[in-house]
Residue, then its C-alpha position, 0 to 999 in steps of 0.5 A: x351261382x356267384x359268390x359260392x363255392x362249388x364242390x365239383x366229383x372227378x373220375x377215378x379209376x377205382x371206385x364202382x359207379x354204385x360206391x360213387x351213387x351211394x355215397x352221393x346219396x348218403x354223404x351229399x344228400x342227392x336225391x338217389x335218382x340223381x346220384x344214379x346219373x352222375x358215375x355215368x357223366x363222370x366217365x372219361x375223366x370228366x367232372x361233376x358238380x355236386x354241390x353248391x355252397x355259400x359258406x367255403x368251411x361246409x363245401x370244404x367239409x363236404x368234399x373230405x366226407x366224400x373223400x373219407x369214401x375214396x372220391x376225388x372231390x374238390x372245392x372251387x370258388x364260383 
């Protein structure tokens, strides 16, 4: 996707992969088979996407609602 933003999950060391399930699932609306997958990716320091958006106000929203949970999310543009 061109034109968006991106909102992308970084690996942390405090939060549990079912805290960062969860909240993937509740706050950014992933399917829970899907958000069960990403901790897993994230491991070593690596990053995930997690949402595509057109509009920069709602990815940046997106990206505090995860951080509200302790997440270290961030928004790029695509």
């Amino acid at each position: 996707m061109t034109g968006g933003w991106q909102v992308v999950l970084r690996d942390d060391d405090i939060n549990t992969g079912a805290t960062v399930a969860f909240v993937l699932h509740r706050v950014v609306g992933l399917p829970l088979d899907q958000a069960m997958d990403i901790p897993a990716r994230l491991e070593g320091g690596q990053m995930a996407s997690v949402a595509y958006l057109s509009d920069q106000h709602d990815a940046e929203v997106l990206a505090a609602r995860m951080q509200v949970f302790g997440l270290h999310s961030e928004v790029f543009a695509t």
